[in-house]
N, C-alpha and C positions, 0 to 999 in steps of 0.2 A: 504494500500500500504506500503510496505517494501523499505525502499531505506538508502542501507550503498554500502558503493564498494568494500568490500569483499562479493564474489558469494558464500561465505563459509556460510559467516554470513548470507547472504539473507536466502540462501537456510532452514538453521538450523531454522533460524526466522520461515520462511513460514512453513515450516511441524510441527513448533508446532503450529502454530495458526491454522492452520487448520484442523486440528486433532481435535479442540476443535468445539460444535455444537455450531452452529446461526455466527462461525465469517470463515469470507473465503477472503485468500490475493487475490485479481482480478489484484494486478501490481506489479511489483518489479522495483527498478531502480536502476543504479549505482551510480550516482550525481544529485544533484539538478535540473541542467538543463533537465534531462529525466525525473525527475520526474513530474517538471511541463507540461513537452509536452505530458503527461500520465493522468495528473490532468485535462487535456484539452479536453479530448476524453472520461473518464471514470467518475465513481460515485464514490467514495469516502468515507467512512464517516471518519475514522483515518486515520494518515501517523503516522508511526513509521520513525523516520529521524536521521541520525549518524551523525554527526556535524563533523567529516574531512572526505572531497573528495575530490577528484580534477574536476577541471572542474566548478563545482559551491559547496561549500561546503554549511552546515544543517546551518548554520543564515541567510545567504545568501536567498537561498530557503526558509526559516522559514516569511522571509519580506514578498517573490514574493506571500507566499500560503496564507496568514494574507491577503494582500492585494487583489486578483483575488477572495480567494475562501475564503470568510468569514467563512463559515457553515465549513468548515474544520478542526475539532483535530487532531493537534499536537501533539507526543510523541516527545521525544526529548530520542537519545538511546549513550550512549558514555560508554567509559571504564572510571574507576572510581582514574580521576588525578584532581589536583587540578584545572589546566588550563580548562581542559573539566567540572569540577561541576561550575567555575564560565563564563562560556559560556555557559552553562546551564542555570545558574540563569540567566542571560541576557535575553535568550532564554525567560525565563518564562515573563519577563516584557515586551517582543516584542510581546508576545499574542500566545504563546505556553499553553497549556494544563497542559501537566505535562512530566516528567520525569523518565527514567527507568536507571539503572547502568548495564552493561554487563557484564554477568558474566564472571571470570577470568577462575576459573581450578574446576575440581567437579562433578561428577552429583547432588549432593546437590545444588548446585550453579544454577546448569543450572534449577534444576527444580525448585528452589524460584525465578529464574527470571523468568519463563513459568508463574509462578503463578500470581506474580505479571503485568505481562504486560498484560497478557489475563484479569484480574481483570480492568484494566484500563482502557482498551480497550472496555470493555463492560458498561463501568460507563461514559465513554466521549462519546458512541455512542448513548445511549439514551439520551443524555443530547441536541444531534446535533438540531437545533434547525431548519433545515430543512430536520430530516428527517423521518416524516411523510407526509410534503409537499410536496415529489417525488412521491409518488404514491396517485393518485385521489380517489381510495377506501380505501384510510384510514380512519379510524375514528378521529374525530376532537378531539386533544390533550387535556387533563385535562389541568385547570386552574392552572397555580403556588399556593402553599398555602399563604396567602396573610398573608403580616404581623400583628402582632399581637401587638400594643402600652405595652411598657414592666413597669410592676410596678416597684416603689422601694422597695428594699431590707429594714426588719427589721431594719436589723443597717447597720451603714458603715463599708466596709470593712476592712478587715487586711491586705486582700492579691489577688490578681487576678491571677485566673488560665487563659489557655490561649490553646485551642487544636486545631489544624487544618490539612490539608492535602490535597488532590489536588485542585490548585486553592489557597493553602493559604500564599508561599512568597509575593505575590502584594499582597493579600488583609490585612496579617501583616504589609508591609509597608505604606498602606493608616491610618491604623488603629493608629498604632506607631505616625505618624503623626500627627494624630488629637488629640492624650493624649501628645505631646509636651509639660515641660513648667507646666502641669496641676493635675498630679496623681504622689504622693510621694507611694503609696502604693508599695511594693517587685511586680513584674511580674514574675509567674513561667509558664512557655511556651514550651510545647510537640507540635513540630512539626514531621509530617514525612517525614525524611528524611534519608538516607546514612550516614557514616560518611563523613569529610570534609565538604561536604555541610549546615551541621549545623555551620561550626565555620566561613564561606563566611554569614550565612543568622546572625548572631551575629552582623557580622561586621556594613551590613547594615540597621539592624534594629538602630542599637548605631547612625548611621550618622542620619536615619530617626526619631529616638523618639530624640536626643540628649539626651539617658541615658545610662549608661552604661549595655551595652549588651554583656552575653558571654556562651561558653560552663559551663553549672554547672559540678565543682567537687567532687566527695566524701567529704564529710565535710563541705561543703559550709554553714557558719550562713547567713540564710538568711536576708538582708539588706534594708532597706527602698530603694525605690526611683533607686533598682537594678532590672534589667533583668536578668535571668538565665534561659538558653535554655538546655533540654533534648538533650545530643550529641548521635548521630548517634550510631547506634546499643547495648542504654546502656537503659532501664526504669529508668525513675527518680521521687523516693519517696517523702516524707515530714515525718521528724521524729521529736519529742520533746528531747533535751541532756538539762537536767536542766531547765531553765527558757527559753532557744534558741531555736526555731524552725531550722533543721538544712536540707541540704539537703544529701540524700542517692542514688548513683546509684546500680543498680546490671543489671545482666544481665539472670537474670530468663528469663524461657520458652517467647517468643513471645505469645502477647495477641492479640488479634482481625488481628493475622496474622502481629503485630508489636512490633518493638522493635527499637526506643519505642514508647509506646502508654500512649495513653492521660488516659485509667482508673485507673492503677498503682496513677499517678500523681492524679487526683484529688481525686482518694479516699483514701489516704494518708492526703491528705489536709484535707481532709471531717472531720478525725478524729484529726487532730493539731488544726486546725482554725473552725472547729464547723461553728457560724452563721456567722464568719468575713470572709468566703471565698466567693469569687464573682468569678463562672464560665463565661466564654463565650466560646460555639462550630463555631468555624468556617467554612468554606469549606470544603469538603471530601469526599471520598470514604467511603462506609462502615460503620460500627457501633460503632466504637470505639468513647468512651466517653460516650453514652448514662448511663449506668450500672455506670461509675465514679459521673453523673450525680446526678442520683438516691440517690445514697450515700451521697451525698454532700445536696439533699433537705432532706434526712431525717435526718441531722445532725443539720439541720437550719439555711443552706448556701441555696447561691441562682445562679439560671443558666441564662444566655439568649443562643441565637442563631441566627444565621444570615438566613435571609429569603433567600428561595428558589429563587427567579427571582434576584438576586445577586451574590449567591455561581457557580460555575462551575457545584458542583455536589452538590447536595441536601441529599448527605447519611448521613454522621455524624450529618448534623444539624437538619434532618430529624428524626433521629432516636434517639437523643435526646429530640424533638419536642414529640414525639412519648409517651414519658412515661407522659405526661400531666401535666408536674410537672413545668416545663418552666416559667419563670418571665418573658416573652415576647420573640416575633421573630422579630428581626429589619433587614430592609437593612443595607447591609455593611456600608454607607456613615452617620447613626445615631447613630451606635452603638459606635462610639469613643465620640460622645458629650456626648451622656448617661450613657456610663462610667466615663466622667468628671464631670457629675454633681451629679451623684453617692456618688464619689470618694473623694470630696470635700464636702458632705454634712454634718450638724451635727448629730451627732448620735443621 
C-alpha cells in the first residue's frame, strides 16, 4: 500500500512498483486515517508511508499500524530535510522497517529510488513473519539459522569495524549501549544511509555509547576510544600516513548498489590492521560486507555476525555467514558483551 497525499506521488509510486514482477500496490491512500481503514479490509504485506499529511500524518499512523497490525513493514518515504530524516529516525525506533528518501529532480534520481524501494520492498516482504501463515498451502517456513557461540579472536583488537543497514539505527543503538564505559578501541562504522541522516545517527549513537561519535573527514587520525561514521553518499577507507592509521573518503562508483558501503571500509582495514581488526555484520539488505569480510579473514582479522531471528533482514549477515569464514553468529542482545570481553582481553 502507497499512502502520501500527493495523487502525483501515489500515482508515480504505484506504476513503478508495479511494473516490477511478484510486487502489486492492492491500496493507495491519502492520510493515515484511510490508510488504516484500508489496512482493515485488505492484506498487506508493506506500507510505503510519507510522514506529512493532513488528517492523520506517517508517525501518527506508523503507532496505529505497529500497534493493530504487527506483521506489517513499514517504509517510511519523505523528501530528504533534516526535520523529515530525524522523524525518520524516530520513525525507525517506533518499529518502522526502514526508510526511503524521495527523489528531488532527475531520471537518475527517480530510477535509484525505483531501485532502491523495490529492493526493500522485497527484502521486508519475505522477512513478514506472517506471510506464509495466510495461505494454508504453504509450505512450512525454514528454521532461522541458529546461532553459532562465537570464538575468540587471535589477538585483541586495534580497531572494530562496524557495517549495517536495514534494521541497523536501533540495533546500533542497543549495541553502542552495551560497549558503554567498556571498549577504548577506535569504532569505524559504515552505515547505510543518505546524507544528513548519518550526522542525526552520530549524534545518537554519542548520547547512547557516551563516546564521541561523528561524521568521518578526509584526514581523520584515527583515535582511541573515537567513533567515526561513513557520511552519507561518500565510501570511507582506512589508509597508513606514517606510523597513523588515517581515514580516507572518496566517492568512487557505488558498491553492492552503495555508497557507502561496508566492503571499501573493511577491506581497507583488512590491509592497515591485519589481525587487530574485529568485524561485526549487522542487519541488512543485501550482500554488502561479505567480500570486505573475506578480506579481512585472510589478513588475520576476525568477523562475527548477528543471527538471523534478530536482524530485520538476514542479507548482509547472511551472506557474510555464507563464506564460512565467521568467528560466530550471535543474537543482537550478546554481541555487545562479547565485544567487551573481547575488547578488554589480554593479548
Amino acid at each position: 500500500m502507497v499512502v502520501d497525499d500527493s495523487a502525483v506521488v501515489r500515482g508515480l509510486i504505484s506504476r513503478q512498483l508495479n511494473a516490477e514482477t511478484g510486487i502489486g500496490v492492492v491500496a493507495t491512500a491519502a492520510n493515515g486515517a484511510l490508510a488504516l481503514a484500508e489496512l482493515a479490509r485488505r492484506e498487506v504485506d508493506v506500507v510505503v508511508l510519507d510522514i506529512e499529511m493532513p488528517v492523520m500524518d506517517g508517525l501518527t499512523a506508523l503507532g496505529e499500524i505497529v500497534a493493530r497490525h504487527p506483521a506489517v513493514r513499514v517504509v517510511m518515504a519523505s523528501t530528504l530535510t533534516r526535520r523529515n530524516a530525524e522523524i525518520s529516525m524516530k520513525a525507525l525506533h517506533l518499529g518502522a522497517s526502514d526508510y526511503v528518501a524521495k527523489p528531488e529532480t532527475g531520471l537518475g534520481a527517480a530510477e535509484e529510488f525505483r531501485h532502491e524501494l523495490t529492493a526493500k520492498i522485497r527484502a521486508l516482504a519475505a522477512k513478514r513473519p506472517a506471510a506464509a501463515a495466510r495461505t494454508p498451502t504453504a509450505p512450512t517456513p525454514a528454521m532461522a539459522a541458529p546461532p553459532i557461540v562465537a570464538r575468540p579472536p587471535r589477538t585483541r583488537p586495534g580497531v572494530i569495524l562496524i557495517g549495517a543497514s536495514t534494521g541497523g539505527p536501533p540495533a546500533l543503538l542497543k549495541l553502542f549501549a552495551a560497549l558503554r564505559g567498556a571498549v577504548e578501541q577506535p569504532i569505524l562504522l559504515t552505515q547505510h544511509m543518505p546524507p544528513t541522516f548519518t550526522a542525526l545517527l552520530a549524534e545518537q549513537l554519542t548520547r547512547a555509547g557516551e563516546r564521541p561519535c561523528a561524521e568521518a573527514k578526509d584526514g581523520d587520525r584515527i583515535k582511541p576510544g573515537h567513533c567515526y561514521i561513513a557520511p552519507g553518499g561518500w565510501h570511507m577507507t582506512v589508509a597508513r600516513e606514517g606510523a597513523m592509521p588515517t581515514l580516507r573518503l572518496n566517492q568512487d562508483p557505488p558498491e553492492n548498489f552503495c555508497r557507502p558501503a561496508v566492503d571499501p571500509l573493511f577491506r581497507t582495514a583488512a590491509r592497515v590492521f591485519g589481525s587487530g581488526a574485529l568485524g561485526v555484520i549487522l542487519t541488512g539488505m543485501g550482500s554488502d560486507g561479505a567480500q570486505g569480510c573475506e578480506a579481512l579473514a585472510r589478513a588475520g582479522g576476525h568477523f562475527i555476525v548477528q543471527d538471523e531471528a534478530s536482524s530485520v533482514v538476514w542479507g548482509m549477515p547472511g551472506a557474510a555467514a555464507a563464506t564460512g569464514l565467521a568467528g560466530g553468529i550471535l543474537p543482537l542482545d550478546q554481541i555487545g558483551p562479547w565485544v567487551r570481553r573481547i575488547s578488554g582481553a589480554a593479548s
